[in-house]
N, C-alpha and C positions, 0 to 999 in steps of 0.2 A: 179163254183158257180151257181147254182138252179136260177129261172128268178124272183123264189118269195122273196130271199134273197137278191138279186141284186135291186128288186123294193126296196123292207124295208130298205136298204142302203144309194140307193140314196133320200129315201122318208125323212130320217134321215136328214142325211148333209143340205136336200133342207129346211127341219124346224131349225136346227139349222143354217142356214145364215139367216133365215127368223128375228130369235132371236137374232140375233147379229146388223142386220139392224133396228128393233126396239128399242133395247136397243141404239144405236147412234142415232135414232132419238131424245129420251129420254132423254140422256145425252147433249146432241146439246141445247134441250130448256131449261134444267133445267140451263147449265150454262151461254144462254144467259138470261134467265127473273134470274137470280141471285136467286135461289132456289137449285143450288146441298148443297151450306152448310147448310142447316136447316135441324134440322134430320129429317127422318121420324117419320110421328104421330103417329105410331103404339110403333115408341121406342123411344120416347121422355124423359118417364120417368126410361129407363133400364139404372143403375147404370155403370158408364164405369171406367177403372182403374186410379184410380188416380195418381198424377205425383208427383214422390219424392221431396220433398220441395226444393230439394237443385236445381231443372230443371226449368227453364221457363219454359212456354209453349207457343206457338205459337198459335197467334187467326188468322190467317189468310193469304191468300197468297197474291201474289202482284197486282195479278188481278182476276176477275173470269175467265178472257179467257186464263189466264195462268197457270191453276191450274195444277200439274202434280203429277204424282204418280210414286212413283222409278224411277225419272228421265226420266218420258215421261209424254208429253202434252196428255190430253185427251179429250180436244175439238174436236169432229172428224174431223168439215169442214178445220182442218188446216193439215192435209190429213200424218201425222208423221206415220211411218209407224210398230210405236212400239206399237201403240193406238189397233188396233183390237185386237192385242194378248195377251194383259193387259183387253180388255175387256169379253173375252173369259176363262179367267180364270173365274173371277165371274157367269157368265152365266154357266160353269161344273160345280162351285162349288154348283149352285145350280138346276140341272140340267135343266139349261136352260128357268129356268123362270124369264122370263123378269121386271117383276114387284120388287121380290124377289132380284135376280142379282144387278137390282139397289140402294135397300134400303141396300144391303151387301157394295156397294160401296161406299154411302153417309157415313154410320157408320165407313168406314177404313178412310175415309178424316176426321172425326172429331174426330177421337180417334187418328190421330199423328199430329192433333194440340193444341187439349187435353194433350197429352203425353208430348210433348216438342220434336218433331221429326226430327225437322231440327236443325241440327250442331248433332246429336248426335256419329256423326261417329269421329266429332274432341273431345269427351271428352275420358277423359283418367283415367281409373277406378286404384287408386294408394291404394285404402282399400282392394279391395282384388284381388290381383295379380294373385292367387291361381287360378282362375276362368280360365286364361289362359290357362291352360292344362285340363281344363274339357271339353270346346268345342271350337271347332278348326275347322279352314278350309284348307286342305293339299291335294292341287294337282288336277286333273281333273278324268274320271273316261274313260269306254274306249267311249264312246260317246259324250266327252266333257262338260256333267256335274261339277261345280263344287262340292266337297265333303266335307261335314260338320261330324266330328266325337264326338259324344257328349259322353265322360266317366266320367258319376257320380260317379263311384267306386271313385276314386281320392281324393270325400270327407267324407271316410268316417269313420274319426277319431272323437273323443269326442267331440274334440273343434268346428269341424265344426257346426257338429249338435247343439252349443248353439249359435254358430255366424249366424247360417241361421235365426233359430229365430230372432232373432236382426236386421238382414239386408237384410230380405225377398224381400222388392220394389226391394233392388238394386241390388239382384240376379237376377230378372227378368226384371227391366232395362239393367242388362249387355247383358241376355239373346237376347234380342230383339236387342241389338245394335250386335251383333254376327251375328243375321238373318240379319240385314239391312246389314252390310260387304258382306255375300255373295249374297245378291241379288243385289247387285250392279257389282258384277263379271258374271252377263247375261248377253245376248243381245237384248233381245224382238222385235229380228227380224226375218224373216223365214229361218229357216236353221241353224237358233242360239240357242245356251244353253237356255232354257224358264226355266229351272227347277235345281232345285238341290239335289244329291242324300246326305240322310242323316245315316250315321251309328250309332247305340246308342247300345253302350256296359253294358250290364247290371251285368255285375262281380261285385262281393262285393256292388250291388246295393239294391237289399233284405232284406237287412237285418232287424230287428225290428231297431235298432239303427238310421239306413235312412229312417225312416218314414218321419221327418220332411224334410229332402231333397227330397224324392218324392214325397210329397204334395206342396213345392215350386216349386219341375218343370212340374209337373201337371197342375199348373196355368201358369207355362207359357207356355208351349205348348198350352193351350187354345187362351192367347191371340193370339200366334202366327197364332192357326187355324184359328183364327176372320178374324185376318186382312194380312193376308199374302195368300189366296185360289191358288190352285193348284200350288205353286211353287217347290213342294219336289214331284219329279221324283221318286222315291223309297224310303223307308224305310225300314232300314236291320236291325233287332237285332239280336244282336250276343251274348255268350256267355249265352244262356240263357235258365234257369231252368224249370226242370216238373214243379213245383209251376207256372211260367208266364205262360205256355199252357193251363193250369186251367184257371187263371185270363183272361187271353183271348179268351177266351170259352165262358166263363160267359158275356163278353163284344161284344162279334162278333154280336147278336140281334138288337144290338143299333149304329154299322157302319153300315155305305153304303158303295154297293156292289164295286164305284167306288173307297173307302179309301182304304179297303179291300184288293181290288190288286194292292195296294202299297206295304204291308207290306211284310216283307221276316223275316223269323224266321231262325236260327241257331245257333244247342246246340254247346258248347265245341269243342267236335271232328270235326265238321263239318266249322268251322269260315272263315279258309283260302282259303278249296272249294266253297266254299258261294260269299265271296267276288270275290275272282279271277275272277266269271262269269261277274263282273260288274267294278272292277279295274285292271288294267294288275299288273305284278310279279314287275316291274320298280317304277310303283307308289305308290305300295301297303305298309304300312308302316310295320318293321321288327318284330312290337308287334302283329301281326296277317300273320304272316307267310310270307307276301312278302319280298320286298332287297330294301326298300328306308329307308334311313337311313337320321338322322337329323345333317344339316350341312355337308355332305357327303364330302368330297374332291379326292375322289376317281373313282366315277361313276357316271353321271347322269343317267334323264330321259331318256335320250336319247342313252345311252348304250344297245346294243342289249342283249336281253334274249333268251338264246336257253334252249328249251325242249327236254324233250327225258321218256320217259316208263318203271316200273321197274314190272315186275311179282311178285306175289308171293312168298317168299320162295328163290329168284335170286339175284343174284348181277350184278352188273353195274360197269364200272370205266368209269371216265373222262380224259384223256390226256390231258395234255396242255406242247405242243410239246418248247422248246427252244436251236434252234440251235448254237445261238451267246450269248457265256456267258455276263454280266457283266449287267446283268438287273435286274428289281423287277419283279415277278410274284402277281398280285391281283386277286385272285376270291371270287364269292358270291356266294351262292349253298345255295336252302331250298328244302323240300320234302315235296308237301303236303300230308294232314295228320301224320306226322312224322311215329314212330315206326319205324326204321332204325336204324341199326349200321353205323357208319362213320369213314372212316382213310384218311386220308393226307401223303403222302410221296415223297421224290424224287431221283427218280432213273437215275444214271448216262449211258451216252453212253458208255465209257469206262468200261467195264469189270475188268477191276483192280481196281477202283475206290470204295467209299461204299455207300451204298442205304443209304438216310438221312429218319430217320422219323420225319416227322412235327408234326404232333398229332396221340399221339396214338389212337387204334380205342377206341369207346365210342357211345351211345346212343346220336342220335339226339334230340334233344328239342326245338330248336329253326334255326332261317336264319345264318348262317357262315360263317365268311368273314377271310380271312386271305393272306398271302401274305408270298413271301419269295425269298431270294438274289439268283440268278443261276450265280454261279463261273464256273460254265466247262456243258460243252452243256448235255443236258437230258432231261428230259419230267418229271413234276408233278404229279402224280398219285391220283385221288380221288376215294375212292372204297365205293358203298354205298351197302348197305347187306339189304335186305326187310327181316323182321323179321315175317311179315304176309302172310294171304295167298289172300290178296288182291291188285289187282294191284296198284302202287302211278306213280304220275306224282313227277318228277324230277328239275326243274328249276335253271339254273346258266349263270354266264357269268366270262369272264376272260379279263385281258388286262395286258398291260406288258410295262414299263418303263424304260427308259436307266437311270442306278445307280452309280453313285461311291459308292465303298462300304468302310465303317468305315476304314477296316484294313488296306486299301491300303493308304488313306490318313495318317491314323498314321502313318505307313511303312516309307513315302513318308519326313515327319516331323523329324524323328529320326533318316534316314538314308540317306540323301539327297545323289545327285548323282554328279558325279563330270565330269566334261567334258573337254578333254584334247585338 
């Protein structure tokens, strides 16, 4: 590094602690002279989101010196060590202007007592259930982010689109109570998850039909931006159209350069190599080309994934050797970017014996899991054929289970043995 880069560096870091130090001084008086809850006079009179009738709301905390935010105190003299990193986000969010930073802060403390923000993690949304599978939080990421996956396609049948109308607040109240779950799976400590990576699936999201569902979570991703600053580590969208690269063309003028390189684009073909860079193959869920599967009883996290390389135009097989019959065979096998032919089979040690095929061969399309009884010792065969002339990455794992098999039990039922 150059000695003019090295000064600009350190010149950096030494003003932004300078700004962190005044912003705690700032914060110190405002909560002892009892001034952080008053808004700022600059936004006294800007309209803030109102609270679905059926929410209290909360006026106030138990003390001023006890005021916290995501579960950290933020009086600094009480020396919590989750305080600076909580206050460090507002100062990026606005790059580091102190005055600004704080007036972003006052407005998030009275907009979730505005909102109705405490308890809302115990309320339990029984009108629409449906929301559960739109955004979700599933697993960590490879840096221990947690992962928020938000799939709008999900709503986007008739009825949705007349029930959004109707129940807009409390799309966006579920919305926000979704964000608070996972920010409460951070640490806001050094060394600890500060952020969360968020996936947004835009398939079947487009359409003219989900207009009014993409103007519902447009708003709420607003409020989310207000009052949630720097907590989304990345932003991935996926599956998504020449129309959105337009749209965000038109839009790129009016981010900052810091939002900016959050975002990560990825059409169709590209979803599973996208991802992969930021979830491993174990976590990554089966509807985007990774092998975690819901409810799994088969594999966890924690099963190892072995890789391996397929050329162009080449084939590949996988062995999974078994010398002691009387087991299961489980494997999961995906290819990223698919385009592959696939077969399954099992071939006997014994030469007199007959090769079984498990599935015939067929076009890959998706992650594959299958299993099968080994009666007399042999090895499994997986053969994958690259139908391109582009190299793919390979990903699977196997494990194996001591079985009683069917036949023998029945056998066992109908012919009992007799002992003299």
């Amino acid at each position: 590094m150059s000695s003019s880069s090295s000064s600009s560096s350190s010149s950096s870091s030494s003003s932004e602690k300078k700004a962190l130090l005044e912003l705690r001084i700032k914060l110190e008086d405002a909560i002892r002279s009892n001034k952080l809850l008053k808004a700022p006079a600059a936004h006294r009179a800007v309209a803030r989101t109102k609270v679905a009738s059926s929410h209290e709301s909360s006026k106030s905390f138990k003390s001023n010196e006890e005021v916290e935010l995501w579960g950290v105190p933020l009086l600094p003299s009480k020396g919590h060590e989750g305080t600076d990193p909580v206050l460090l986000k507002f100062l990026r969010a606005r790059e580091f202007k102190v005055n600004e930073a704080m007036e972003m802060l006052q407005r998030t403390l009275l907009w979730r007592m505005e909102y109705g923000m405490e308890g809302i993690l115990e309320e339990e949304e029984t009108e629409l259930p449906e929301l559960e599978k739109v955004a979700f939080i599933d697993g960590v990421d490879r840096e221990g982010h947690p992962v928020c996956y938000n799939v709008y396609g999900e709503l986007k049948d008739e009825e949705w689109k007349q029930r959004m109308e109707e129940k807009r607040e409390r799309v966006i109240r579920w919305r926000v109570r979704s964000m608070e779950k996972g920010v409460r799976l951070l640490s806001f400590k050094p060394g600890g998850a500060m952020a969360m990576l968020q996936v947004t699936d835009l398939k079947d999201s487009l359409t003219t039909s989900m207009k009014e569902i993409r103007s519902t979570s447009m708003k709420a991703v607003s409020v989310l931006q207000d009052n949630y600053p720097e907590l989304v580590h990345k932003n991935i969208f996926v599956n998504v159209s020449f129309r959105y690269y337009v749209y965000n063309a038109l839009l790129a003028p009016f981010i900052s350069q810091r939002s900016k390189s959050k975002f990560i684009f990825a059409r169709p073909q590209k979803v599973t190599e996208t991802l992969l860079k930021f979830i491993s193959p174990e976590r990554l869920p089966i509807q985007y080309g990774g092998l975690k599967r819901n409810d799994d009883d088969e594999f966890t996290t924690e099963d190892e994934v072995s890789e391996m390389s397929i050329r162009g135009g080449e084939k590949e097989t996988i062995e999974i050797l078994i010398h002691e019959p009387g087991v299961t065979v489980v494997w999961d096998i995906t290819v990223v970017g698919w385009e592959v032919n696939y077969k399954e089979e099992f071939i006997p040690d014994d030469e007199g014996s007959y090769r079984v095929l498990i599935r015939k061969e067929r076009r890959m399309e998706e992650s594959m899991r299958n299993s099968f009884y080994i009666s007399e010792p042999g090895k499994v065969v997986l053969t994958i054929k690259n139908r391109t002339f582009k190299k793919k990455k390979i990903l699977y794992r196997t494990k194996s289970r001591p079985t009683v098999y069917l036949y023998n039990l029945l056998s066992k039922k109908h012919h009992p043995q007799h002992h003299v």
